[in-house]
C-alpha positions in Angstrom: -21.4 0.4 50.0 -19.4 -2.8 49.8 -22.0 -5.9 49.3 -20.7 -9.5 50.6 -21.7 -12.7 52.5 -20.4 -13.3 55.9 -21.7 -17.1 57.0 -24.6 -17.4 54.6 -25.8 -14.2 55.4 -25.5 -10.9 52.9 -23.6 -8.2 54.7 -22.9 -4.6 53.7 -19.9 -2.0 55.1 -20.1 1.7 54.1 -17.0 2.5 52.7 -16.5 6.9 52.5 -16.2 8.5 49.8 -12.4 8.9 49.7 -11.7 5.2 50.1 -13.9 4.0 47.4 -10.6 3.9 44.7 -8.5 2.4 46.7 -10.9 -0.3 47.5 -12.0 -1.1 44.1 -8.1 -1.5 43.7 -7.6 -4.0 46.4 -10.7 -6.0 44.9 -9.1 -6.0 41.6 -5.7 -7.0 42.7 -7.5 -10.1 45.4 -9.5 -10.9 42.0 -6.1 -11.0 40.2 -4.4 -13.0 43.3 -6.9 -15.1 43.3 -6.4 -16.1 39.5 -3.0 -16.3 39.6 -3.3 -18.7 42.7 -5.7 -20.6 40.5 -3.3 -21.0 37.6 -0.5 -22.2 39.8 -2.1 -24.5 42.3 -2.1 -27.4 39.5 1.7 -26.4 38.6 2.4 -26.7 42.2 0.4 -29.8 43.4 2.4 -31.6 40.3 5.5 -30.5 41.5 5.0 -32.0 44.8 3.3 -35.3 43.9 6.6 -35.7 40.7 8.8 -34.5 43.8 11.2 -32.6 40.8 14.1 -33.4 43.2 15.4 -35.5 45.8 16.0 -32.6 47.9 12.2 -30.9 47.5 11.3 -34.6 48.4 13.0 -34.7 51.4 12.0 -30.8 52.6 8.4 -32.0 52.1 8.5 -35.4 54.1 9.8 -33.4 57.3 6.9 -31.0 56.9 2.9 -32.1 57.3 -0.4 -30.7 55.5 0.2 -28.1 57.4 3.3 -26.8 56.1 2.4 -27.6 52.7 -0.6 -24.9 53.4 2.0 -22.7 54.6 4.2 -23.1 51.6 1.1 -22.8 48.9 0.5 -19.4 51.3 4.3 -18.3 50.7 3.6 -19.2 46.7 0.8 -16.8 46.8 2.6 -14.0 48.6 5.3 -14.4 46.3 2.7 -13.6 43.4 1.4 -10.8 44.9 4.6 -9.2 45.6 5.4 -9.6 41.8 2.0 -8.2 40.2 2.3 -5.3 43.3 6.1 -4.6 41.4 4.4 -4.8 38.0 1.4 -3.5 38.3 1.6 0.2 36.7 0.8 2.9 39.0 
């Protein structure tokens, strides 16, 4: 069984038998995302307020909150790409 909250309220999925390791994988490697996400959001956040170049300055005038989300979102896709890659199987 996989425990979790879904709008305040606990929730549980039965997961078979022959899923169960691949599950707790994908936990572990969201866990891990999740940290790494963590640990770059203040790198990032700096970068953009410091605006390291004229050019990163101007990309992100021509784009809203919105597409500031959509880079943070690219960041973390980039990190899970790279821990998938290292990540020994």
């Amino acid at each position: 069984m996989l425990y979790g909250r879904h709008k305040g309220r606990r929730i549980a999925v039965y997961v078979p038998e022959d899923l169960v390791a691949q599950m707790r994988r994908s936990l572990d490697n969201g866990r891990v995302l999740q940290e790494l996400l963590q640990a770059a959001a203040p790198r990032y956040i700096k970068t953009v307020e410091a605006g390291e170049s004229a050019q990163e300055q101007e990309e992100l005038s021509d784009v809203g909150s919105e597409g500031r989300a959509n880079q943070f979102c690219r960041l973390g896709i980039a990190a899970a790409k790279w821990w998938t890659k290292s990540e020994p199987e």
